[in-house]
Structure formats: C-alpha cells, structure tokens
C-alpha angles and dihedrals in degrees: 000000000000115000106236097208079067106102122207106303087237084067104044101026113016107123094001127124098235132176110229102225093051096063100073124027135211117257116187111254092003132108098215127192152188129196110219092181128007109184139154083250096056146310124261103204127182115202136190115199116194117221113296090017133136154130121265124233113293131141129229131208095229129057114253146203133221126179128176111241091163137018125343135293147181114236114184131194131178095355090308116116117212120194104214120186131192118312085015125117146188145199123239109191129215123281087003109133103242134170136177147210146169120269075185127335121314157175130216153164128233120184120182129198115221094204122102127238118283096212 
C-alpha cells in the first residue's frame, strides 16, 4: 500500500502548508497511503482508493477515525453500511468489525488512537 520511494513524513511534510489531497495519489486498481504521523500515541494515515477499491472486514483494537477528504465511500461496522461523502466523517470503534470500499474513487484520513477505552 505504502509507496516505498515516501520517505518519513517528518522528512517530506513536517512544518510545510500542504494541501491534503496533494499528498497520495490515485493509482488505478490500487489502494495507496501515506502516513502523516506515525507516533507511539497514534497514526495519522491519508488513503486513495481507486474505483472499486477497499479494504475487506476486519476489527481493530483502537477507535478510529475516517473522514472523506475526496470522492465517496461506503464504510460498514457491525454489519451497518454508512455512505460518506466528501468533508463527512465517521467513528470506528474499537474492536467493531468494519470494511471499506469506493462508491467512486476516494481519499481519506484515518487517524487512530492507540489508547484504550476509559469505561
């Protein structure tokens, strides 16, 4: 997924204007990404899914975070499909079975919190 020739985002991105969608292309049949931060705390992430793209079910042991910065996707969790469109997010929580894929192409960040829940 992760394009080797990208070097560390401190090294590319740190203290840099950039505009979002710039920073991952789309690459026909692929799923591409981009890690913006990548620290013991949590992971910032910015995807491009080519048209017909996704990632299968699968759960996660931190709540996470997607939101639509390109295009339109479906997100499911728990068996419940959402239709998120561009500037629109939505929560994954931890341990929720969730997958993805493109309605048409799209980018997005995911940012993942590597905490647990406080209940």
């Amino acid at each position: 997924m992760t394009r080797p020739e990208d070097k560390p985002a401190d090294e590319k991105i740190a203290a840099k204007v950039l505009k979002l969608v710039d920073l991952v292309s789309y690459q026909e049949g692929a799923v591409v990404s981009r890690t913006i931060v990548d620290e013991k705390a949590g992971t910032v992430t910015l995807f491009a899914f080519a048209d017909g793209q996704g990632l299968s079910e699968h759960t996660a042991p931190y709540d996470a975070l997607v939101h639509i910065v390109d295009g339109e996707a479906e997100v499911t969790i728990s068996g419940r499909a959402f239709k998120l469109k561009k500037d629109e997010i939505i929560t994954m929580p931890a341990n929720s079975p969730h997958a993805l894929k493109a309605i048409r192409e799209f980018k997005m960040i995911l940012t993942m919190i590597r905490t647990s829940r406080k209940h």
